[in-house]
N, C-alpha and C positions, 0 to 999 in steps of 0.2 A: 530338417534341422533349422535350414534360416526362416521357417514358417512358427517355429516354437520358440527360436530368438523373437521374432517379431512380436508374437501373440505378448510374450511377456514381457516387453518393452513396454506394446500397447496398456497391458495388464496395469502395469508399473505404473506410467504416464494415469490414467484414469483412477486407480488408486490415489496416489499423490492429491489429484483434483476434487478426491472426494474428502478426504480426510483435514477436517478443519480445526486442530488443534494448534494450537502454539506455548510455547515456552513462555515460563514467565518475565523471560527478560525481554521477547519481545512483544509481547503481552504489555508490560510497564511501558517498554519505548517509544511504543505505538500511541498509548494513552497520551503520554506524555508531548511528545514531539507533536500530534494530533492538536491538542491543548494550542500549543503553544502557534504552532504550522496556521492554524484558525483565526485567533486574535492579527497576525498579518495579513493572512489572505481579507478578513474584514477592510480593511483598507482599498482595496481594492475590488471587491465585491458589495459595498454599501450600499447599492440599489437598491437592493428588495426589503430595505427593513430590518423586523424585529427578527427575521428568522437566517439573518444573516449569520449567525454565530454557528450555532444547530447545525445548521447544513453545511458550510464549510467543514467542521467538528467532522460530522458523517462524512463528507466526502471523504476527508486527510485520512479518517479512520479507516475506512472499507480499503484505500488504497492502499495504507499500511499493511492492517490484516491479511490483505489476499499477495500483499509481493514477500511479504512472511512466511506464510503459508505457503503460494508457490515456489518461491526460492530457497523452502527450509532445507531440500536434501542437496543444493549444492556446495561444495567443502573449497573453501578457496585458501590453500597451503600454505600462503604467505601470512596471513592475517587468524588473529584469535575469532573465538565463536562468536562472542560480544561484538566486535567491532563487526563481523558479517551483517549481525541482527541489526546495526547501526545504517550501515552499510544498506541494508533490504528496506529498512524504513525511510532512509533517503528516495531512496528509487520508487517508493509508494508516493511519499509524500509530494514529490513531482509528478507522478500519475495524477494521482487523485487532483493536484491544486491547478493543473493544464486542465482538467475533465472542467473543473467546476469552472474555470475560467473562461472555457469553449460554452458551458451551456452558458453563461451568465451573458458573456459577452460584454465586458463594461464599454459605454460608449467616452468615450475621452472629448469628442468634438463638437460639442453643444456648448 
């Protein structure tokens, strides 16, 4: 029995990991907060150019998408579904703008 609990935990767990769908609200919020998450992070990622915009954009986005994605089946009681999806896209959009910020590494002391 806790071997068939577990298998469909595991089951559950790797399902969740595969399935790449999102809501269209957080769908929009992503795009959106992505957008906007981008135009600051450029501020502070100006180094490399023309393609500063682009890949901040990708980074904010991928990190939204997937804390989306992975945090879609969690239900948190206090709060509406909207503010979760707000909520999941904050916690991307600090993934994703620490990631780019680690590979970037702006140097400040020159």
């Amino acid at each position: 029995m806790l071997s068939n609990m577990l298998y469909s935990n595991f089951y559950e767990t790797i399902e969740q990991l595969v399935r790449l769908d999102m809501s269209n609200e957080a769908l929009l919020a992503s795009l959106v907060f992505s957008a906007a998450g981008a135009l600051l992070l450029s501020w502070f990622t100006g180094a490399i150019g023309n393609l500063t915009l682009p890949l901040n954009f990708s980074a904010l986005f991928i990190g939204t998408g997937l804390a989306n994605i992975l945090l879609d089946g969690i239900d948190i009681p206090a709060i509406q579904y909207e503010q979760e999806v707000m909520l999941f896209t904050l916690i991307g959009l600090i993934i994703g703008s620490f990631a780019m910020l680690w590979c970037i590494r702006p140097e400040h002391g020159r």
